[in-house]
N, C-alpha and C positions, 0 to 999 in steps of 0.2 A: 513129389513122390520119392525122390531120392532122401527128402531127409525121414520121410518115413518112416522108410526100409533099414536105412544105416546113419541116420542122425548128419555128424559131421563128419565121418571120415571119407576123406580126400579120395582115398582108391577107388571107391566107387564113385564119384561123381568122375573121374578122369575119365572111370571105365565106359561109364556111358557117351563123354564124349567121342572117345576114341572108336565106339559102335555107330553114331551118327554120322562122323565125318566118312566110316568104313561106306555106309549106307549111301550116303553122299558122294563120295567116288564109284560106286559101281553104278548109280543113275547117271552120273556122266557121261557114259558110254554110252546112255540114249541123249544126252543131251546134244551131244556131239555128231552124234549121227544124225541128228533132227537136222543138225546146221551143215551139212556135207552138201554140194551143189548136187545138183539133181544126176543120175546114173548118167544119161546119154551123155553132161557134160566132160569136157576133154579136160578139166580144171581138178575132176573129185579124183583124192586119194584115199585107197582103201583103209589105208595103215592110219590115215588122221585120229580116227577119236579114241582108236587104243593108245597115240602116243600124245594123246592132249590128255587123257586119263591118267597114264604114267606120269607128267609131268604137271598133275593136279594132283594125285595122290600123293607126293614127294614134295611140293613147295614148302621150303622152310616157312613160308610168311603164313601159315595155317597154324603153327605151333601156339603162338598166342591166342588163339580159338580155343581150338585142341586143350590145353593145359589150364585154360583159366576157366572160373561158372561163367563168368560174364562174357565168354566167349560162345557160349550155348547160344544166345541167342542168335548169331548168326550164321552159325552151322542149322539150326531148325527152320530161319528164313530162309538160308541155302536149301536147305532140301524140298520145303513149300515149294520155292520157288522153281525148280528143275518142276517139281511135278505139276504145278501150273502150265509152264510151258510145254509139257508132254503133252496135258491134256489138250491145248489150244492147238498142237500140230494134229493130233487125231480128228479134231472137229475141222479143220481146213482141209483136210482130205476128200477130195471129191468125191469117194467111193464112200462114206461114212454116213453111215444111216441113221448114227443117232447124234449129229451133229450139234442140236440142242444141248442135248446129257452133256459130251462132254463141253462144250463153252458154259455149262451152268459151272460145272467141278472146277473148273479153269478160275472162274469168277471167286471161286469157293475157297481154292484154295491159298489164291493170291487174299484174300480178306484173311483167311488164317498166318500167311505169310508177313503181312503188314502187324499184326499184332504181334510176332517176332519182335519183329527190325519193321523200320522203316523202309529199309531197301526192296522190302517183300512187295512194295506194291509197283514198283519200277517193272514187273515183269508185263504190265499192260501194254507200257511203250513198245515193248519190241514187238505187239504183234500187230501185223501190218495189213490183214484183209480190210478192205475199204466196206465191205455188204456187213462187218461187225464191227464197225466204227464204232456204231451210234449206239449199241450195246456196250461197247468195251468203256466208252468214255461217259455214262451214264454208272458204271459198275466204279470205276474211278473215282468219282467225283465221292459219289454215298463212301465206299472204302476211304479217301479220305478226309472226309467231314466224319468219319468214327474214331481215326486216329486223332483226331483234334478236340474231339470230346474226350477221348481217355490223356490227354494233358491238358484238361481244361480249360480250353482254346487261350491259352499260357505262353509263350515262348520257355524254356527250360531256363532253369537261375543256375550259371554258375560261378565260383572264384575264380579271383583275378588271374591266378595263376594255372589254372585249366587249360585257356584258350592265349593264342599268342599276341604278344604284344605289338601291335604294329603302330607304324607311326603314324601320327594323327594329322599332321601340317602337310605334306607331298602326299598326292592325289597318287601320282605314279608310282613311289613308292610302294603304298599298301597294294597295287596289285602288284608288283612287284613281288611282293614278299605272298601272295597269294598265290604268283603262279611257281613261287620256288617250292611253295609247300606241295603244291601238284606233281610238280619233277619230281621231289623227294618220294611220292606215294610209286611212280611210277618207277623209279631205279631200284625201288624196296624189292617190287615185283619182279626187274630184269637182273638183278645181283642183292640176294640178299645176304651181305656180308655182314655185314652192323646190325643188328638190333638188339631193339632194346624194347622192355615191358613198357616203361613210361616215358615220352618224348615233350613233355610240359615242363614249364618254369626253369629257362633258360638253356634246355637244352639244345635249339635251335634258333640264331640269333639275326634278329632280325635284317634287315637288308637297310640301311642306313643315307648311305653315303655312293655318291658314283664312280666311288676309288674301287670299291666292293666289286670282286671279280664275280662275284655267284649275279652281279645280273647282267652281265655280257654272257656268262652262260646262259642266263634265261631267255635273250634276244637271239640268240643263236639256235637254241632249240626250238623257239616257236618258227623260227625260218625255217629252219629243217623239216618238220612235219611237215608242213602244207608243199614243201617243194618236190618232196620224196612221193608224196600222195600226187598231186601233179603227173609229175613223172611215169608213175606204174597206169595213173589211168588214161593217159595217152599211148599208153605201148597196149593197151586194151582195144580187140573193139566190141564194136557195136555186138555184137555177137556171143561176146563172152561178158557182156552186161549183168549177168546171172551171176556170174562168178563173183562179180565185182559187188554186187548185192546181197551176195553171203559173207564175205569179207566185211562189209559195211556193219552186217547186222551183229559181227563176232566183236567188231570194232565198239558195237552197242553195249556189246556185253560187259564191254570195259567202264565205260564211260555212265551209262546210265545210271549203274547200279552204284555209283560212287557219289552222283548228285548231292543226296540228303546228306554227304559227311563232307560236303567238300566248303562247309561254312558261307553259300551265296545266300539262302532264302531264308536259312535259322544258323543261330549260333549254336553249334557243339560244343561238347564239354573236351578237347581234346584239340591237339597242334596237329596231330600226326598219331594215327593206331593200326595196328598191321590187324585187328580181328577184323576192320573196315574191309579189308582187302578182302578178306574170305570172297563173297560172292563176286565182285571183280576178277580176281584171277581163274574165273573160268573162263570168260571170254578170251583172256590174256594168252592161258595157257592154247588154248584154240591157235590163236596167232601166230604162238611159237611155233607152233608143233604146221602149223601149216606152212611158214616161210622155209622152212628146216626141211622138208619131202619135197615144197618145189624145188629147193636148191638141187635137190637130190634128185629128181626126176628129169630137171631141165639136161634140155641136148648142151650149153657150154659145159656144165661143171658133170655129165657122165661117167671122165673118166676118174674125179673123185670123189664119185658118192658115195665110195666106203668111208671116204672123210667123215662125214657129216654126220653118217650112222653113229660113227667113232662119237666127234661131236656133241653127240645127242645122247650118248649113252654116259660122256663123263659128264655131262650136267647132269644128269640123272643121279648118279654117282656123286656129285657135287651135293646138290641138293640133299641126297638121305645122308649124307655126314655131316652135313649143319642139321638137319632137323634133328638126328641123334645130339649133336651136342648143346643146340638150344634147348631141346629136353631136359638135358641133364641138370641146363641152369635152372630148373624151374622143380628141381627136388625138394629145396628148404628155401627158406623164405634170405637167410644168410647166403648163399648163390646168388642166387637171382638177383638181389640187392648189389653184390660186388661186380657181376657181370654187368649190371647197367651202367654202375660206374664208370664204369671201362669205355662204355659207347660214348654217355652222356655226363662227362665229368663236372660241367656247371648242371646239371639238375637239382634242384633243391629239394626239392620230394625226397631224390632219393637219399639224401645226406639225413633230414629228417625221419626215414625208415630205417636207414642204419643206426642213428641214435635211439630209437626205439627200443632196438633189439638188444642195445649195448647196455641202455637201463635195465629192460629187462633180465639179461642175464648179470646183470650186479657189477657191468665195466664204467662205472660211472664216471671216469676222467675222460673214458673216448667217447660216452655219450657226449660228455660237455661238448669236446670237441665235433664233433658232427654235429650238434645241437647250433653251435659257434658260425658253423659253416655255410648250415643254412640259411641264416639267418644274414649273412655277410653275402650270399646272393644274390638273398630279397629278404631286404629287410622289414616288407611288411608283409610275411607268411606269420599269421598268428596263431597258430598251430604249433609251429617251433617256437614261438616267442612264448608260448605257453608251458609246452612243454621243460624247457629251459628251466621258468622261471620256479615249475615244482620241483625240478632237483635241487636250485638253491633255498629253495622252501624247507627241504628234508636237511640240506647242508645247515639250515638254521641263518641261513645270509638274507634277512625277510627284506632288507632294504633291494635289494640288487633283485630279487621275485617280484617284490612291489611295480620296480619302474620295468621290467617288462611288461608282466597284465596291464599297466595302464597303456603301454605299447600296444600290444595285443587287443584292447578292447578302444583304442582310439582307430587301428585299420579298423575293424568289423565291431561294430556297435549293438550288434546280437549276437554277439559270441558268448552264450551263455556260461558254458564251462570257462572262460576266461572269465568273469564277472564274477564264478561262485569262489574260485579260486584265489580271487582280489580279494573279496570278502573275507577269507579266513588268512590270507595273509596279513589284512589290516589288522582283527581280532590277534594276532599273535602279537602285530603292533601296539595294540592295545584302543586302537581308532576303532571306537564301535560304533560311531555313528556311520564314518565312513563304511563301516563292512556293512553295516544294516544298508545303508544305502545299495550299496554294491550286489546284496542278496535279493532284495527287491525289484533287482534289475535283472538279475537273473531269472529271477520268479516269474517278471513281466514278461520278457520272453519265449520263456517253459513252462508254462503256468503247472507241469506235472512233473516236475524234474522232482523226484525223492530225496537225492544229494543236498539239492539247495535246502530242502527244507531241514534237513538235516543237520548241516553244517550252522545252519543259521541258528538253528538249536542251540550247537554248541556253544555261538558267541552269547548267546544271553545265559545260558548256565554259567559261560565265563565271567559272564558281566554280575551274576550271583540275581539273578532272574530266573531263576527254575519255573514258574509257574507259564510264564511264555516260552522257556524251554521246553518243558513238556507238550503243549499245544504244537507247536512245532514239528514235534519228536511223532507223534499223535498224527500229524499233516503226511509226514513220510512214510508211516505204515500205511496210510490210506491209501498215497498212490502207490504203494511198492509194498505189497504184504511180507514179500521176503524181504526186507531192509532189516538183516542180522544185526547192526548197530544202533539201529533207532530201538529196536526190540532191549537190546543192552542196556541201553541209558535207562531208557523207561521204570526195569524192575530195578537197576540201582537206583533211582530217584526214590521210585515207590520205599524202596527199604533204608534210605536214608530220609526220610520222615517217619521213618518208625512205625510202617506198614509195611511187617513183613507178609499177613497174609495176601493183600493187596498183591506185592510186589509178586507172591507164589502165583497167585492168578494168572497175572499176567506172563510169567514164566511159561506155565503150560502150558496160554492159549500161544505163545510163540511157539512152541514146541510143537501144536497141532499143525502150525505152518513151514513149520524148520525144525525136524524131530532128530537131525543129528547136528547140528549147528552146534561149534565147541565154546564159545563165547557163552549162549544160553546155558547150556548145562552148568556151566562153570560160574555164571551172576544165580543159576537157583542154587547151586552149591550151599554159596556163600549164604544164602538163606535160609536154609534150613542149617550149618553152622551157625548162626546166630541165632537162632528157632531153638537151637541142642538136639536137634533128629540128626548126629552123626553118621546115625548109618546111611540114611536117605543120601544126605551130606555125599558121605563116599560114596555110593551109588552114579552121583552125577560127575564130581571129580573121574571118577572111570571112564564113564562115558564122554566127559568133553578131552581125556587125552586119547583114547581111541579114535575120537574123529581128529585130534591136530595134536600128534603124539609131539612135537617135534617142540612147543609153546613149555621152556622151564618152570613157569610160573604156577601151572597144572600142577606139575608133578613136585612143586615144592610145600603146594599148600595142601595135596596128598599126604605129602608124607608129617605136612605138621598137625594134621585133623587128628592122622594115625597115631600119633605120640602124644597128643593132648586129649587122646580118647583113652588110651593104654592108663596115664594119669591121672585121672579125671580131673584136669585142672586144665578147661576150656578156655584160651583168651580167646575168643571172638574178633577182635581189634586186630591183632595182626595177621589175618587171613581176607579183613573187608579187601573188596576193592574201588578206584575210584572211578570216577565215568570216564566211557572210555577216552582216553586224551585222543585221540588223531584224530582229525577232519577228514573226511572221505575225499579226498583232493583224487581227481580224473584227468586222464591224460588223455591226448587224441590219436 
């Protein structure tokens, strides 16, 4: 809907996020009150779920929700999910007369939840009536035997470099380094100082060796929990078992809803992502906001419970100054990329998005380098080894382009665009068999990739094979009716066997598909120039520097039309043009 209305720009789809998650912080406050001990107990604070709301509406670790599309989808789980659980505390109400209705909506909306995110369906577990067991766990089962048909019962595929590398020989080890990724999800939530958009390909590094202080940290915090918990439920009694049971279920809220990302039952695509956290930090924030008013309630600490107020109010405080300024990172794509930096300076991703940007704006020395770098992280990201290898492509260095694609397409052997890439650097080498080979693999692949067929074009026009060029050429408007350079070739082919009507033809019918494309205007130009309809001629000269005023070669064979028309001493020959030399080379 949103690209509907406003296609791509940005401000709108923020907007919207920024209304859901609003929407989603004021259902807190019932979420929160749902989970409040019961009135008569001596345990409930009244102040809880306005300052569990405050301190849910202000978590920095939302921003990456908030600010990215792909964060949508667990902001819209998030809010399924709050109004699942609203509806299932209405239907547990013993005073409720349509108990039914709302456990059907409950049912209803956790199925809509789950088509979110996956976390959407974790809100079953928390609900605990024994008399809707066999309801709840029947609604279960169907909800997920649907989300396994819509990934057709598949495990998800993804690169190496996604998910973290753990080590394969020490049993101890890999949970090891599983439970440090757990710590890290939960300090995210308790200080979130560092973050960062992307936490994959080296930016958190594995757990190795038993020199490695981060897993005497890990052994000391799984002591700690279970001792700390111990502890509080001993100073419990029997009597305040209620309390203990609301704490439990807050504790749920933590843990449950983090299940499906925490990489035990499927592999994610992902080390570590703070938009995971979204629906987790409601329980969390519950927690704080509850340890934080007993502190302040309790008869020891009475006579400082302006403390804590204090406290509570500069996290609060804390919290909206990072959320303003992780925003800010998340303006331009140039931000955001140097702030990750910063966090994760072995990431290779983001060395790779930096050279991107560097190509693209024309710093081609500091692409290299970034290009360079990532590549010296992890040397087999074939993405950067691709990319790489088209700037020395464009550098005209085909050997040094060459031995990276074959780099690139010996990691991932379906790396299409590295295969089509191969192909036109071998053709530039002058190896046509090799590039025909290499195009065919790409083909096999992508059996509809327009480039390839495109490109592949070109090596047999190279190889002075027009008639398989053309077929070729013919393959790529097929699959891609806008393919503005396959459309080019074609009428200069046509008009160099000396079918200029031919060539007109086809001219227009591109034009019925690409009516200001400046390449086309510019091959029927030259057509009618050698047809002698100069005016036509300049008619279309007009029209292709109007759409790409910026291209000299328009405006030079404009002005020689104009002086060989003034004349009347037409050369035709020096205004031809030839097909178009450059190979559609893509980058990732």
């Amino acid at each position: 809907m949103n690209y509907m209305f406003n296609e791509l720009q940005p401000f709108h789809y923020h907007s919207v996020n920024v209304l859901l998650h609003g929407i989603v912080t004021v259902l807190s406050m019932d979420f929160y009150s749902a989970m409040q001990p019961p009135p008569e107990s001596k345990m409930r604070l009244v102040n809880l779920p306005f300052w569990s709301s405050l301190l849910f509406a202000c978590h920095p670790v939302h921003v990456d929700a908030v600010a990215s599309i792909v964060g949508r989808a667990e902001i819209i789980s998030a809010l399924l999910y709050i109004c699942s659980f609203l509806e299932y505390c209405k239907a547990a109400k013993k005073t409720c007369s349509w108990k039914n209705l709302h456990l059907l909506l409950c049912i209803s909306l956790s199925f809509m939840a789950l088509a979110a995110k996956e976390q959407g369906v974790t809100v079953i577990n928390r609900l605990l009536s024994i008399k809707r067991m066999g309801t709840l766990l029947v609604a279960f089962i169907i909800i997920t035997m649907f989300r396994l048909h819509l990934m057709a019962w598949t495990l998800p595929h993804f690169s190496n470099g996604d998910s973290q590398a753990l080590p394969t020989v020490n049993f101890v080890f890999r949970i090891a380094n599983r439970m440090y990724i757990y710590l890290l999800n939960l300090w995210i939530l308790f200080c979130p100082s560092y973050l960062c958009f992307d936490y994959s390909m080296g930016c958190i590094e594995p757990i190795q060796t038993i020199k490695d202080f981060r897993l005497w940290l890990i052994l000391v915090s799984i002591s700690i929990f279970p001792l700390l918990a111990w502890m509080k439920k001993r100073r419990w009694s029997v009597e305040n078992n209620m309390n203990f049971r609301h704490l439990l279920l807050a504790l749920s809220g933590v843990v449950i809803p983090f299940v499906p990302a925490s990489n035990v039952f499927f592999t994610v695509g992902f080390v570590l992502a703070e938009r995971v956290l979204y629906l987790p930090s409601l329980g969390f924030c519950w927690i704080t906001a509850y340890f934080a008013l007993r502190m302040k309630a309790s008869r020891r600490y009475r006579s400082n419970k302006n403390l804590f107020t204090g406290l509570f109010c500069f996290t609060l405080a804390a919290f909206t100054c990072r959320c303003i300024l992780q925003n800010n990172q998340w303006l331009d794509e140039w931000t955001l990329f140097t702030s990750g930096l910063s966090v994760c300076p072995n990431n290779a991703k983001i060395h790779y998005n930096l050279g991107k940007m560097n190509a693209k704006a024309g710093r081609r020395d500091e692409a290299f380098k970034c290009y360079k770098k990532a590549i010296a992280l992890n040397g087999d990201y074939d993405f950067a080894l691709n990319n790489l290898a088209v700037l020395f492509l464009k550098a005209r260095h085909y050997v040094n382009a060459e031995k990276l694609l074959q780099r690139a397409v010996a990691v991932n052997h379906e790396f299409t665009v590295g295969w089509m890439n191969l192909g036109t650097v071998q053709t530039k080498l002058n190896k046509y068999r090799e590039a025909e080979m290499s195009y065919r693999i790409a083909i096999y692949y992508q059996p509809n990739c327009a480039d390839c067929f495109y490109n592949m074009g070109n090596m047999y026009n190279s190889n002075n094979d027009s008639e398989n060029a053309v077929v070729l050429w013919l393959k790529a408007i097929k699959t891609n009716q806008h393919h503005a350079e396959a459309w080019t070739n074609l009428i200069i082919a046509a008009r160099n066997w000396g079918s200029i009507k031919l060539a007109l033809r086809i001219g227009f019918l591109a034009l019925s598909v690409l009516p200001a494309h400046d390449k086309i205007h510019f091959a029927i130009a030259n057509c009618y120039g050698l047809w002698g309809d100069y005016h036509r001629s300049r008619i279309h000269f007009v029209a292709a520097i109007r759409s790409n005023p910026k291209v000299k070669k328009y405006h030079t064979s404009l002005k020689y039309l104009q002086r060989s028309w003034r004349n009347e001493r037409y050369q035709p020959k020096n205004i031809q043009s030839d097909l178009v030399p450059q190979s559609h080379l893509r980058k990732n």
